[in-house]
VEXZAMAR-951084 format. One line per field, with one value per residue (C-alpha): residue in three letters; x, y, z; residue number from 1. Coordinates in Angstrom, 2 decimals, decimal comma. Layout:
% VEXZAMAR-951084
residuo = (ALA ...)
c1 = (X ...)
c2 = (Y ...)
c3 = (Z ...)
num = (NUM ...)
END
This chain:
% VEXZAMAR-951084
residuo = (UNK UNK UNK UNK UNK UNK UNK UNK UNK UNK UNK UNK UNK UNK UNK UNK UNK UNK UNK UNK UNK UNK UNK UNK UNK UNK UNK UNK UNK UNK UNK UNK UNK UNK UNK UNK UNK UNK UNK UNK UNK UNK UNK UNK UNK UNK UNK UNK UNK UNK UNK UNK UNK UNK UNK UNK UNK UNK UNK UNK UNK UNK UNK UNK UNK UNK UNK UNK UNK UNK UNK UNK UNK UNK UNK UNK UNK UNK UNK UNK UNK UNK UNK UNK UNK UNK UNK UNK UNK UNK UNK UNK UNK UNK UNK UNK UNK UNK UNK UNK UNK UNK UNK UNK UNK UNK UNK UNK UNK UNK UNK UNK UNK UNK UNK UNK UNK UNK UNK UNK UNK UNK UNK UNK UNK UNK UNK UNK UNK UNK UNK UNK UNK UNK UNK UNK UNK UNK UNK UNK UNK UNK UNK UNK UNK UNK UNK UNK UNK UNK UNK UNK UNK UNK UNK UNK UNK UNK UNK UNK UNK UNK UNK UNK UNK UNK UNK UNK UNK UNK UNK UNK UNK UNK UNK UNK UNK UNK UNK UNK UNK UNK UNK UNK UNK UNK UNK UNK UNK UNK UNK UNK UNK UNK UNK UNK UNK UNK UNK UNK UNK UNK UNK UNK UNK UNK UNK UNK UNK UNK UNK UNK UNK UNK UNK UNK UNK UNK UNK UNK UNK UNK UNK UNK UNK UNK UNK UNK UNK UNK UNK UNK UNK UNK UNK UNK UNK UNK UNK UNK UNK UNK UNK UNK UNK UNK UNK UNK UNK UNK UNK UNK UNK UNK UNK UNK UNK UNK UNK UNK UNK UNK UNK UNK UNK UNK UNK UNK UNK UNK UNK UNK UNK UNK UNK UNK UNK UNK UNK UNK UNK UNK UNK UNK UNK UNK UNK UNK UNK UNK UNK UNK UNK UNK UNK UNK UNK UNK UNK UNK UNK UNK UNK UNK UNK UNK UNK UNK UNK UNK UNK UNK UNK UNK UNK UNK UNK UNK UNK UNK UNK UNK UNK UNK UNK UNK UNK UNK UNK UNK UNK UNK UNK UNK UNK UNK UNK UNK UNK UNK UNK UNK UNK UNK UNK UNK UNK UNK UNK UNK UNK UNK UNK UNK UNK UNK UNK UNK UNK UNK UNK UNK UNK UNK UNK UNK UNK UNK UNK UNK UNK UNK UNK UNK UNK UNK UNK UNK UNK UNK UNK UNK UNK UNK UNK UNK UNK UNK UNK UNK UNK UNK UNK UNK UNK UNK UNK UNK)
c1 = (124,73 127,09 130,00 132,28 135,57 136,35 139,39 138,32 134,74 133,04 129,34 127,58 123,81 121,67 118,19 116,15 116,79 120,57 122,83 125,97 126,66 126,87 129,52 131,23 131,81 133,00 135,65 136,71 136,79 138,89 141,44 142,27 145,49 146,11 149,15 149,96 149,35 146,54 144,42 145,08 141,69 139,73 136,15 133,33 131,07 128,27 125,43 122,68 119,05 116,71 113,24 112,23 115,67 118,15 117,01 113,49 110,43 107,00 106,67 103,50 102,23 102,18 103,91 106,21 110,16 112,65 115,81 118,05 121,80 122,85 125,12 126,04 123,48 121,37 122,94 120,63 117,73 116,93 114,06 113,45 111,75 112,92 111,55 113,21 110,02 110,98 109,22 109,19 110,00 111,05 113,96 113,63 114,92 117,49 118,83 119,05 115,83 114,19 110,55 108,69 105,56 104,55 103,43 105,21 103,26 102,82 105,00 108,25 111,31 113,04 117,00 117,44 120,56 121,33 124,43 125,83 127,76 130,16 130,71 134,27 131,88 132,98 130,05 129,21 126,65 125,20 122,60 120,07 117,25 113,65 110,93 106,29 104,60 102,28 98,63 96,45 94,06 94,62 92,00 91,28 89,27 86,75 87,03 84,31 84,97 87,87 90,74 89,94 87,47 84,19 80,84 77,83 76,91 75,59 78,78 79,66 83,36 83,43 85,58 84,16 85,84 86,14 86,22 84,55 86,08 86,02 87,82 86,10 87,07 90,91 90,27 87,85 90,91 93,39 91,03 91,31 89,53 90,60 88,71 89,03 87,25 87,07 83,48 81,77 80,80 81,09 82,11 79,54 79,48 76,78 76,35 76,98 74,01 76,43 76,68 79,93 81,26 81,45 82,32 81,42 82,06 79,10 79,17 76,44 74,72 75,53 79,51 79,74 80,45 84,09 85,02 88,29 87,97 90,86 91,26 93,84 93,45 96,66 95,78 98,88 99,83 96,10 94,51 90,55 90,18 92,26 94,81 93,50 95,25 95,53 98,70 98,84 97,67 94,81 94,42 91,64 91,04 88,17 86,20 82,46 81,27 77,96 75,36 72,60 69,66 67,27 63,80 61,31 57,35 55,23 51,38 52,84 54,32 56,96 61,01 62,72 66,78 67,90 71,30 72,31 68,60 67,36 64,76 66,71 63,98 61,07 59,98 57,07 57,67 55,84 56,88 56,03 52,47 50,70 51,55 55,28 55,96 59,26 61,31 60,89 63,50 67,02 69,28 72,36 72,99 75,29 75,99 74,99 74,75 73,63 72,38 70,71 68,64 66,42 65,30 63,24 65,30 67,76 65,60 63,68 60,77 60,52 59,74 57,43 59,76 62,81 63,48 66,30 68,78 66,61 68,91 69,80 69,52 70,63 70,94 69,85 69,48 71,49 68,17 66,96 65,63 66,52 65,61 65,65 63,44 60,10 58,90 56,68 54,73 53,98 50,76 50,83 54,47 53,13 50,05 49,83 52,59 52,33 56,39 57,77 59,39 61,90 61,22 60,38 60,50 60,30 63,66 64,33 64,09 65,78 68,42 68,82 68,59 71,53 73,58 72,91 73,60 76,51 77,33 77,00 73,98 70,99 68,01 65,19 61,79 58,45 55,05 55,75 53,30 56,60 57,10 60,08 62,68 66,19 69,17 72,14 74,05 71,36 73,90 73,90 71,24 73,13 71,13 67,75 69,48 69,88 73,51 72,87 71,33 74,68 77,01 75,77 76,99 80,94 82,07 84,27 81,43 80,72)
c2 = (9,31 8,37 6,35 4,65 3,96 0,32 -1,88 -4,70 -3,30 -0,77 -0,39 3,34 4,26 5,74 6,71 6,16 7,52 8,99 8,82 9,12 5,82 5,15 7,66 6,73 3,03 4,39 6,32 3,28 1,42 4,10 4,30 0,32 -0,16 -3,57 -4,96 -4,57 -7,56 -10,17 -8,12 -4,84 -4,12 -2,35 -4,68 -3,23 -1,64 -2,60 0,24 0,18 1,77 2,92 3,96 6,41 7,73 9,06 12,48 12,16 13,74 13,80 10,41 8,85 6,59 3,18 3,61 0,35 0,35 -1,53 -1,92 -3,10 -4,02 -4,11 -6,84 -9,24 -9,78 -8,03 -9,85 -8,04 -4,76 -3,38 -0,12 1,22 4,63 6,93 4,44 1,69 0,29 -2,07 -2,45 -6,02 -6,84 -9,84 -10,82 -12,10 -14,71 -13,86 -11,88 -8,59 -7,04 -6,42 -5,26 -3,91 -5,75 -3,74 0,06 2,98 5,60 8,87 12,00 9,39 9,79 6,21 4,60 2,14 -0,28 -2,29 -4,80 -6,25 -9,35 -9,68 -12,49 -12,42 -12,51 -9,08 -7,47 -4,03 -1,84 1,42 4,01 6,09 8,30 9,23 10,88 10,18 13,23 14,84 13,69 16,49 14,08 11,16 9,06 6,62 3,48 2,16 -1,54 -3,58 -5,49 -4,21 -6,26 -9,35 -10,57 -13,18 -12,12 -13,86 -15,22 -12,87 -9,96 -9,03 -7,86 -3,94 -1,33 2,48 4,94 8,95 10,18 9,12 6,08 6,88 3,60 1,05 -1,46 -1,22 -0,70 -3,82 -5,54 -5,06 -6,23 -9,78 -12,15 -15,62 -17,90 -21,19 -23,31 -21,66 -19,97 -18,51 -14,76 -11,67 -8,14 -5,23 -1,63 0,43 4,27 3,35 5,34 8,27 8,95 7,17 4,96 1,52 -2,17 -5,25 -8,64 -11,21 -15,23 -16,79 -17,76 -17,08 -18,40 -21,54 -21,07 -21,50 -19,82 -17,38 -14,47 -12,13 -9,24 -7,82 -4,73 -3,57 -0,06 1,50 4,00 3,38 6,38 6,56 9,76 12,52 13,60 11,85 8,31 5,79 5,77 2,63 -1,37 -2,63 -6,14 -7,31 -10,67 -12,13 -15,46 -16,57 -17,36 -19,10 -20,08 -17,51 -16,17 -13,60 -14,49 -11,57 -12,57 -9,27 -11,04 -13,32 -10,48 -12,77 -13,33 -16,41 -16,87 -19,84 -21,47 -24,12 -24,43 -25,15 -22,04 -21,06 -18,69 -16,95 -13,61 -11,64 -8,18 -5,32 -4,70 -1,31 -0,29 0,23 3,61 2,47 -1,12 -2,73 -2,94 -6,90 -9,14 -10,05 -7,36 -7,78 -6,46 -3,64 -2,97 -3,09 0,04 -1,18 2,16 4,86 7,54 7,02 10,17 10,97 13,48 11,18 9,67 11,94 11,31 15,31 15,71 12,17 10,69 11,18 8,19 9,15 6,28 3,15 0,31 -2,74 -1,46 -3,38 -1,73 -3,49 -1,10 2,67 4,31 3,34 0,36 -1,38 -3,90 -2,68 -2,86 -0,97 -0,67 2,25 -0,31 -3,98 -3,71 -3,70 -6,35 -9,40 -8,19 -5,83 -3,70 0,22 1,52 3,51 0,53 -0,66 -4,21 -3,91 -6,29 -6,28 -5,41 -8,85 -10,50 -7,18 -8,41 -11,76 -10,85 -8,43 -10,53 -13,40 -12,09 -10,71 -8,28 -9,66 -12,38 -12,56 -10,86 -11,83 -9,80 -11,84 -10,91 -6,76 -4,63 -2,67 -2,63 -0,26 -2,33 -1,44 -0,43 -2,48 0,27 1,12 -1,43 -4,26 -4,56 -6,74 -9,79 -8,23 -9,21 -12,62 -13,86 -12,65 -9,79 -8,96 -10,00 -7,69 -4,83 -5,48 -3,36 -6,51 -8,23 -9,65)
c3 = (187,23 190,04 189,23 191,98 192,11 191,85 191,47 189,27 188,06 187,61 188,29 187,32 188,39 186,22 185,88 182,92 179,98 181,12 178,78 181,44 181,86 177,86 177,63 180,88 179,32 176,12 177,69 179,11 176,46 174,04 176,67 176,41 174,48 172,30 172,42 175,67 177,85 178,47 180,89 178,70 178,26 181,18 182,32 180,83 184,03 184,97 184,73 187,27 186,11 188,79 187,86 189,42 188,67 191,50 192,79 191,35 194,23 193,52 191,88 192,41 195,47 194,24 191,05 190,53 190,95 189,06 189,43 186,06 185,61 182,21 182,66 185,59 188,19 190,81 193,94 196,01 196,33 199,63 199,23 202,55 203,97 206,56 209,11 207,41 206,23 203,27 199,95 198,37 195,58 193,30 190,86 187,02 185,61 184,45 187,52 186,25 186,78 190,25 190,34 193,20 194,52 197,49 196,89 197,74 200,29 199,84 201,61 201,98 201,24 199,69 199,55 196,97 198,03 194,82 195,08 191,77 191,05 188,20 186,08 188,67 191,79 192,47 194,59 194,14 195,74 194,26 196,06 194,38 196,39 195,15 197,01 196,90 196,32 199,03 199,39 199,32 201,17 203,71 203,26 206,49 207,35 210,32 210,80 211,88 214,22 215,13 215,38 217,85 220,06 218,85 217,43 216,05 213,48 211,56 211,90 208,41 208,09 207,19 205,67 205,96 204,62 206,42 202,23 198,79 196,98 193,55 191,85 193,74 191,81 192,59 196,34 196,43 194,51 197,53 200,02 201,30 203,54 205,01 206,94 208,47 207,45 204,15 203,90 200,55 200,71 198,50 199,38 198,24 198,60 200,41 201,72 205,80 207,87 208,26 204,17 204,11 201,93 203,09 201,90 203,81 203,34 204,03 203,73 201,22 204,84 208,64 209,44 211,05 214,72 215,53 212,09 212,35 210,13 208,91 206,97 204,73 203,58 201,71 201,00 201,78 198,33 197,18 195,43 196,44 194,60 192,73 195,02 197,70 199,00 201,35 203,61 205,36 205,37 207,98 209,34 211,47 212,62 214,71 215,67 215,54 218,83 219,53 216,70 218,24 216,59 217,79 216,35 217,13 216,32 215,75 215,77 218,85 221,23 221,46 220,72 221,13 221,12 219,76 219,97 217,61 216,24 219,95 221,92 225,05 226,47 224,77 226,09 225,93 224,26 223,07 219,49 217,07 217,10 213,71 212,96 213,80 212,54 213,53 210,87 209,17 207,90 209,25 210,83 213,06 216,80 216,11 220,34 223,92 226,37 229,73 230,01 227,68 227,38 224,60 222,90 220,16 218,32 217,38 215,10 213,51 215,51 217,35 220,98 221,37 224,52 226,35 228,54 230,67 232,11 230,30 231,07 229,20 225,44 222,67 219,22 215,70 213,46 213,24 212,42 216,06 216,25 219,78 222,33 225,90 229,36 228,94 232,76 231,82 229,57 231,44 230,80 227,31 227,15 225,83 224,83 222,46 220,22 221,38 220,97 217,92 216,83 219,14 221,16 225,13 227,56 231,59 233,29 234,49 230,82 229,32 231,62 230,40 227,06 227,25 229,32 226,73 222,75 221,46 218,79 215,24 216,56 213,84 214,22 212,60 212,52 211,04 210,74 210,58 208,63 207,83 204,22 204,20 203,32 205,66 203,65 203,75 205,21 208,16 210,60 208,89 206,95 204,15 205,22 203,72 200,56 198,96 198,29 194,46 195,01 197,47 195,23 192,21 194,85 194,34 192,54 190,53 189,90 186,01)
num = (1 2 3 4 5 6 7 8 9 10 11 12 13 14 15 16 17 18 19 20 21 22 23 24 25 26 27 28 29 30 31 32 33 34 35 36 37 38 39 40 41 42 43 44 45 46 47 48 49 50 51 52 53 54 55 56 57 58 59 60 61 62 63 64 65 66 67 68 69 70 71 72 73 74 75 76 77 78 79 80 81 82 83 84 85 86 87 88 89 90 91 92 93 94 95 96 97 98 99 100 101 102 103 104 105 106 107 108 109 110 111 112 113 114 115 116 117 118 119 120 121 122 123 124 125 126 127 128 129 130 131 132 133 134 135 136 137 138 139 140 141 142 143 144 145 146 147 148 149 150 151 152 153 154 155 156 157 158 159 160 161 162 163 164 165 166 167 168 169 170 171 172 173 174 175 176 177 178 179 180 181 182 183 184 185 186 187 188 189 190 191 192 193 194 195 196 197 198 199 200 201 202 203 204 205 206 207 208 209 210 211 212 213 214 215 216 217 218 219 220 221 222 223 224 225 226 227 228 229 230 231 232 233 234 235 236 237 238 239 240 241 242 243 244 245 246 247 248 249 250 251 252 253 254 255 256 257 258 259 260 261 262 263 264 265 266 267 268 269 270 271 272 273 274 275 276 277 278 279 280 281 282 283 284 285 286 287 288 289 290 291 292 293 294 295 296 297 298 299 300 301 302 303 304 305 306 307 308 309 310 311 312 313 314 315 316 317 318 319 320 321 322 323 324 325 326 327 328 329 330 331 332 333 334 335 336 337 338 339 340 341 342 343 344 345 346 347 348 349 350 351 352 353 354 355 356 357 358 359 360 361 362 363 364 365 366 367 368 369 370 371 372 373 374 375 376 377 378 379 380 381 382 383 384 385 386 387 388 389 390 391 392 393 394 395 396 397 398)
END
């Protein structure tokens, strides 16, 4: 309990369930003798609960504050952290009760500034202190894309996650995505190449071009396990650039990029061979490395190449599925499909074709003998699912 020292009121902070203030008011009110004037009678305080009460530590992340006068009205609630970092909050109707609506964090200490108005206008403010317990683990997130710059058509927005999200649900409920024009999509969950948890967010069908995309992700005082929370909000926002779409034709030795439903170039590739089918279906260019060496280790295929300094490669698929030149292999480019499933081309159209796409642009494999079907979380495989079958994956779906 702290009471202050007023001249015409009184106003006496308490945390729940202290019985201080009570007593403190009946004092008040025994020591008021009849009899002796009009204004004999002391004003009856005002008593200010905080919950979490004053001195509390260790409350939990996220748990909801209120703030409650007895009598009078809240003229005013500022909760800030050491960095002055202020929680929101809104009053009741009947201007008494103030309740939280942003989440405390965990490991920070918090100053609650109530101010009180009497039924005199008499303002009054009272302080109370609490501490967030400790997180025994910081949980983190990778954003993709990261916050601006324009991508295709085809770039799903992602959340991945460095641990385990256990409630899924209540993570998937503080994640938010606007667009303009307003676009349909779902969010669903997948295990990301690396074993991680992930969460992307894909429209019913490619985004318009010209669509602006932002995420929300208010996380901050989240728990995404036992013990283990999220200290902070994201926001990533990003634009769809040109309607582009890589269309790669096994039986043809031949892709063909089309903008706006229109062929801008087709080029003659050499594709997977039968014993290593391309992957089919639609992936998503996940990046561009105008150099690479491309070696056979890195995915799982032993000691069959190592192709030092191979320039323009663009990635579709984390597994190791790419486009890039192929001047070892002209012969065959065009012809026939001999790689270990990646598409190559002669220098001067790997060129073009990496100067050309961007990251996020469709790409869509027909004709493979591949029947392994690519996980949504190998890149971006989420398009290898139809809209229902991705929207089953949220976690809030039903």
């Amino acid at each position: 309990m702290i009471a202050l020292p007023l001249a015409a009121a009184a106003v006496l902070l308490a945390g729940c369930g202290s019985g201080g203030a009570d007593k403190a008011a009946k004092t008040d009110a025994a020591q008021a003798k009849p009899g002796t004037g009009g204004n004999e009678a002391k004003d009856t305080p005002i008593r200010v609960t905080v919950d979490p009460a004053d001195g509390t530590q260790g409350v939990a992340p996220g748990k909801p504050i209120t703030v409650t006068a007895d009598s009078g009205t809240l003229a005013s609630v500022r909760i800030v952290d050491a960095q002055n970092r202020a929680i929101e909050g809104t009053t009741g109707p009947d201007g008494r009760t103030w309740t939280s609506t942003t989440r405390t964090v965990p490991s920070a200490a918090y100053t609650v500034t109530a101010t009180t108005r009497d039924k005199k206008g008499v303002e009054t403010p009272v302080t109370s202190k609490f501490g967030t317990l400790k997180a025994d683990t910081v949980n983190k997130v990778t954003l993709r894309p990261a916050n601006g710059g324009t991508f295709g058509v085809g770039q799903p927005v992602s959340v991945m996650f460095d641990y385990a999200v256990k409630d899924k649900a209540e993570v998937e409920r503080n994640l938010k995505v606007t667009t303009t024009p307003n676009v349909e999509g779902s969010w669903g969950w997948t295990k990301d190449q690396s074993g991680k948890d992930r969460v992307d967010w894909r429209p019913r069908e490619f985004w318009p071009s010209g669509t602006k995309i932002t995420l929300n992700a208010d996380l901050g005082g989240v728990a995404s396990g036992p013990g283990t929370y999220f200290t902070r909000d994201y926001e990533s926002t990003f634009t769809v650039g040109t309607n582009r779409v890589v269309q790669v034709d096994i039986p043809k030795h031949r892709l063909t990029v089309l903008e706006d439903g229109v062929a801008v170039k087709t080029i003659k590739m050499s594709a997977g061979s039968n014993e290593f089918p391309t992957r089919g279906g639609t992936h998503v260019i996940l990046n561009k490395n105008a150099k690479e060496t491309l070696d056979s280790t890195t995915v799982g295929l032993g000691d069959s190449y190592n192709l030092p300094d191979v320039p323009w490669v663009v990635h579709f698929t984390s597994s190791g599925t790419f486009f890039h030149s192929a001047a070892w292999n002209t012969d065959n480019i065009g012809v026939t499909n001999t790689s270990h499933g990646c598409v190559g081309m002669t220098v001067p159209d790997a060129e073009w074709f990496f100067n050309r796409v961007q990251v996020g642009d469709p790409v869509v494999v027909k004709g493979s003998s591949n029947t392994e079907t690519t996980e949504p979380g190998n890149g971006f495989g989420n398009w290898q699912l139809t809209y229902d079958q991705w929207k089953a994956k949220s976690a809030l779906a039903g």
